[in-house]
One Martini backbone bead per residue (centre of mass of N, CA, C, O) as a GRO file, in nm:
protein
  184
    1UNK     BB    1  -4.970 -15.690   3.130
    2UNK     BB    2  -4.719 -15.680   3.227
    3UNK     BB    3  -4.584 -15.957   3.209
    4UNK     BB    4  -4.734 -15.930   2.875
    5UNK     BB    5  -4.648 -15.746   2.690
    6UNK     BB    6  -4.731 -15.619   2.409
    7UNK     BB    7  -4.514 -15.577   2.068
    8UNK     BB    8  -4.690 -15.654   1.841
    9UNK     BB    9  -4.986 -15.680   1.631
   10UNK     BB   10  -5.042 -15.930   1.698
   11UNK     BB   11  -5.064 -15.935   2.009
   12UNK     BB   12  -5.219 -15.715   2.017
   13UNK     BB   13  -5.481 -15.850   1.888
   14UNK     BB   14  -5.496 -16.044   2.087
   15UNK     BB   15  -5.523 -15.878   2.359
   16UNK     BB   16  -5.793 -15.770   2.259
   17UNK     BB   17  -5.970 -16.004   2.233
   18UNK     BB   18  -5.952 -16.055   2.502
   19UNK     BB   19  -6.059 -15.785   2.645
   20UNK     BB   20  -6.323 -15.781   2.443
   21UNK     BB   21  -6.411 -16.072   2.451
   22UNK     BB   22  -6.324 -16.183   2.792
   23UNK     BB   23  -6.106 -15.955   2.984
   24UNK     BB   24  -6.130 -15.663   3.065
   25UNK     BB   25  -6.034 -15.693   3.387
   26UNK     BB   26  -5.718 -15.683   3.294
   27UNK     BB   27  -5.776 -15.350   3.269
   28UNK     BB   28  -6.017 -15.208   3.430
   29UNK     BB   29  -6.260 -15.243   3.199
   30UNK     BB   30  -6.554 -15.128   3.063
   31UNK     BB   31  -6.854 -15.282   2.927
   32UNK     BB   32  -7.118 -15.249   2.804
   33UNK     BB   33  -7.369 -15.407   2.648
   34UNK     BB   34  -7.292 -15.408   2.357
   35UNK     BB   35  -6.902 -15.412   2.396
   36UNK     BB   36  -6.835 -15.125   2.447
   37UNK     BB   37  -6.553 -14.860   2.434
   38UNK     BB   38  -6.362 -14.668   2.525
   39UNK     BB   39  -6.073 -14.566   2.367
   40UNK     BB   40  -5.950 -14.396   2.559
   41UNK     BB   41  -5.978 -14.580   2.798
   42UNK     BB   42  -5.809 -14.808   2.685
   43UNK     BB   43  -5.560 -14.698   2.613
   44UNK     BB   44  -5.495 -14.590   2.945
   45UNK     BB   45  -5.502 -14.824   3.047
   46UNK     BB   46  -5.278 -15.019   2.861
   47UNK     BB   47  -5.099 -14.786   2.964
   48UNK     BB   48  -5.117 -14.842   3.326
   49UNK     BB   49  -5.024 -15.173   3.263
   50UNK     BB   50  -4.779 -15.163   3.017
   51UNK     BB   51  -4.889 -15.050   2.775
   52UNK     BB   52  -4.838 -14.967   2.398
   53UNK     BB   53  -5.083 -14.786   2.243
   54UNK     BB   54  -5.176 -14.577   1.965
   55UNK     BB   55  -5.431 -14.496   1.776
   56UNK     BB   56  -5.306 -14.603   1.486
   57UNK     BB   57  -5.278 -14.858   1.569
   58UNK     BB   58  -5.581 -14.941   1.614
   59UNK     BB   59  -5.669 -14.849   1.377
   60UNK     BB   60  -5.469 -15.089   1.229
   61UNK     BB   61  -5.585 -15.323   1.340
   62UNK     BB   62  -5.841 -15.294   1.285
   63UNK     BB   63  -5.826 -15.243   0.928
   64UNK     BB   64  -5.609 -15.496   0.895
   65UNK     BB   65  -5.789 -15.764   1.032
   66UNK     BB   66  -5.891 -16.002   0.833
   67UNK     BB   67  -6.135 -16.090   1.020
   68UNK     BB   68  -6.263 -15.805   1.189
   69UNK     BB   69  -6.294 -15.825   1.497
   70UNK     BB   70  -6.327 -15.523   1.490
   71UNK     BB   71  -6.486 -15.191   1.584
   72UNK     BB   72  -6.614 -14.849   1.514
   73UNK     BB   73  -6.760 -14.643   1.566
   74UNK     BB   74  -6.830 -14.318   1.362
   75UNK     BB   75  -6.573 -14.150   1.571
   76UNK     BB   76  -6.407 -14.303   1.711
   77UNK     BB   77  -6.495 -14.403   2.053
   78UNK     BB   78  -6.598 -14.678   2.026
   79UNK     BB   79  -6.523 -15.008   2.046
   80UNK     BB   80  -6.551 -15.372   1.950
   81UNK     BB   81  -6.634 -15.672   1.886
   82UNK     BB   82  -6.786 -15.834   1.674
   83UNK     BB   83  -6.730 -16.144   1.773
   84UNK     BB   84  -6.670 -16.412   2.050
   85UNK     BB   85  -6.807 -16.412   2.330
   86UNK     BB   86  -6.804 -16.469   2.668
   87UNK     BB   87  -6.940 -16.214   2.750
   88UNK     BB   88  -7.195 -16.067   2.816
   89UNK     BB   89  -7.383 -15.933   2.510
   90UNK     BB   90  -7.537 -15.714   2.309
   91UNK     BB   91  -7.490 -15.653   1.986
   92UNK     BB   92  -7.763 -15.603   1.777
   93UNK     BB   93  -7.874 -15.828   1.598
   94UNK     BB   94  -8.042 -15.947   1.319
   95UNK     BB   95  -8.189 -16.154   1.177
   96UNK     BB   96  -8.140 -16.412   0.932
   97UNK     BB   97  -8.065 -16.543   0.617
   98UNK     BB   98  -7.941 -16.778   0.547
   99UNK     BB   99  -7.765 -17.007   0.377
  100UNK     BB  100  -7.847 -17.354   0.259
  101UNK     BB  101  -7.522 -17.346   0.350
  102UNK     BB  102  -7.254 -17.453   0.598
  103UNK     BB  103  -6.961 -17.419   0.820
  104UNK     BB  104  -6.765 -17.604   0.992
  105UNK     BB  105  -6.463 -17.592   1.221
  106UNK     BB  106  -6.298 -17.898   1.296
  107UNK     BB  107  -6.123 -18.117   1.489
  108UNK     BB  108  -6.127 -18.451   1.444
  109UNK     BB  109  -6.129 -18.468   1.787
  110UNK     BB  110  -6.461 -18.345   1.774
  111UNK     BB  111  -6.624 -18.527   1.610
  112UNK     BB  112  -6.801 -18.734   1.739
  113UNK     BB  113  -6.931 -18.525   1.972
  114UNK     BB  114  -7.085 -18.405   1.765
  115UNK     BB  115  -7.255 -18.640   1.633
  116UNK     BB  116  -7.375 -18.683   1.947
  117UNK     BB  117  -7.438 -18.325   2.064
  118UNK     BB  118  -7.339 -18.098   1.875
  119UNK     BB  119  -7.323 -17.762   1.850
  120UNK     BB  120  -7.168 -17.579   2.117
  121UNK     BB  121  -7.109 -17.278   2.247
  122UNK     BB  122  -6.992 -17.279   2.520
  123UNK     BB  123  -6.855 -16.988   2.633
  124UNK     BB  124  -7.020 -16.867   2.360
  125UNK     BB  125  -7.275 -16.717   2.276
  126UNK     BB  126  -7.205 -16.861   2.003
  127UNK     BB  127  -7.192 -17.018   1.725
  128UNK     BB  128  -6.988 -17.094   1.454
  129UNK     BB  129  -7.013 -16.998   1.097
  130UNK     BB  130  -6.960 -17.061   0.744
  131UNK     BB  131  -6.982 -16.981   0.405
  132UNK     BB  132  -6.728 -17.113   0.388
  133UNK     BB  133  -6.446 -17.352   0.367
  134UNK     BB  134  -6.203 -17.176   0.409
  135UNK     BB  135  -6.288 -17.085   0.671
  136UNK     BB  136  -6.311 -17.363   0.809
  137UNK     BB  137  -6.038 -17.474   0.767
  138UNK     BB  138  -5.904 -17.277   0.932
  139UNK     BB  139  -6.040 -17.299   1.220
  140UNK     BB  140  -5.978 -17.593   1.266
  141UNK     BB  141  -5.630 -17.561   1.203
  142UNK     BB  142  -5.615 -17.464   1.529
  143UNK     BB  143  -5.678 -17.783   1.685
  144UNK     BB  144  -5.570 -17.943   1.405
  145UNK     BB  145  -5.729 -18.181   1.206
  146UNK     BB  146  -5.944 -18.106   0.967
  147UNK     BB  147  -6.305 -18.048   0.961
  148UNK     BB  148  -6.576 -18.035   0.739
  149UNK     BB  149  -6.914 -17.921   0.838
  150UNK     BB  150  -7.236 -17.948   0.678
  151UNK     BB  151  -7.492 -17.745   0.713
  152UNK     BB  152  -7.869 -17.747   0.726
  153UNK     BB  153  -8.006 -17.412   0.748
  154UNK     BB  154  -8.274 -17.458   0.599
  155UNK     BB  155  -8.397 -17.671   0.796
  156UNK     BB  156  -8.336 -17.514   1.059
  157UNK     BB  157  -8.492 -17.286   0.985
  158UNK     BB  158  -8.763 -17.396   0.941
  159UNK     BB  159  -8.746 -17.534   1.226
  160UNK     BB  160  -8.684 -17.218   1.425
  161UNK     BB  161  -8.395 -17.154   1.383
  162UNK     BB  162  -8.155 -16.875   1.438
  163UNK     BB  163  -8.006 -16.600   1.249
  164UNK     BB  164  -7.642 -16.441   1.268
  165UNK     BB  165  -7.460 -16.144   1.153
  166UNK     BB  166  -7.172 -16.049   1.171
  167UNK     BB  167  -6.996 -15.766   1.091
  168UNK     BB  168  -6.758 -16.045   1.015
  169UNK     BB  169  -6.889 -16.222   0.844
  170UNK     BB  170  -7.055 -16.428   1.093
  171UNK     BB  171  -7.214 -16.694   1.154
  172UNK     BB  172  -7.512 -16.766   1.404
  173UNK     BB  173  -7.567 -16.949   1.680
  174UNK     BB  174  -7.704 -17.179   1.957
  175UNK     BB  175  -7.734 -17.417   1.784
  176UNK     BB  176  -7.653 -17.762   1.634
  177UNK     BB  177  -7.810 -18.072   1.551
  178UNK     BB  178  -7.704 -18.342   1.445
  179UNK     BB  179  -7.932 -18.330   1.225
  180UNK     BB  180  -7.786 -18.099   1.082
  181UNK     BB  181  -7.570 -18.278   0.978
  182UNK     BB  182  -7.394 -18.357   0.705
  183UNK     BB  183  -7.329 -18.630   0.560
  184UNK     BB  184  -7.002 -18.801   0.419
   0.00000   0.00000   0.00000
């Protein structure tokens, strides 16, 4: 973090997505199994670390953040990203039934690939899938011109794969086979 001390709310909110998300290990931080980190902890890490952030701001960050990215548990003792982990880490979500459509946002240039090989979760724990159009042509728009693609969750469901509603209503699952992407 020396290198690179975040020093606006974005800044800050995006190197926190990092270290609860993917790198705690960037300030010698550890995560327990289900993602959480001691706040005081965490504070101090990025105090040692170069960076500058006081419980206000974190709690700023949390409460503000519109994607609702992180939470803290009842006592503000310890905070975790909400969904989008690279490593390995138990939420203790429980299965859910989604809506019989959800929405995938990729960009155009994954769109073959997709159709052929289906949506797999990469270095993410789950694939991520939106309730919504608006919020998947968002996600789609980060990589390219968005394509927004429809899961047909029902026959998912039907056929015994699992979906989980993540703190932050995004919805989960470990795969979407070409076979449920519906055509346009």
């Amino acid at each position: 973090m020396k290198e690179n001390t975040p020093n606006t709310t974005t800044s800050k909110s995006k190197f926190l997505s990092l270290i609860l998300r993917h790198k705690p290990e960037t300030i010698g931080l550890t995560l327990d199994a289900n993602g959480w980190a001691d706040t005081n902890e965490l504070l101090e890490k990025l105090a040692a670390n170069g960076g500058t952030m006081t419980f206000d701001e974190l709690k700023t960050i949390v409460d503000e953040n519109t994607k609702k990215r992180f939470a803290f548990n009842d006592d503000f003792s310890k905070i975790r990203a909400s969904q989008g982990h690279s490593i390995e880490v138990d939420l203790k979500l429980e299965p859910q039934i989604p809506p019989t459509i959800l929405y995938h946002g990729t960009a155009l240039k994954n769109v073959d690939s997709i159709k052929a090989q289906g949506i797999i979760k990469g270095s993410r724990q789950h694939v991520h899938l939106s309730a919504d159009q608006e919020t998947a042509v968002k996600v789609g728009s980060r990589h390219g011109k968005p394509v927004i693609l429809e899961i047909n969750t029902a026959k998912m469901l039907a056929d015994g794969c699992v979906f989980y509603l993540s703190d932050n209503h995004v919805w989960l699952t470990d795969f979407v086979a070409p076979l449920y992407i519906i055509e346009q």
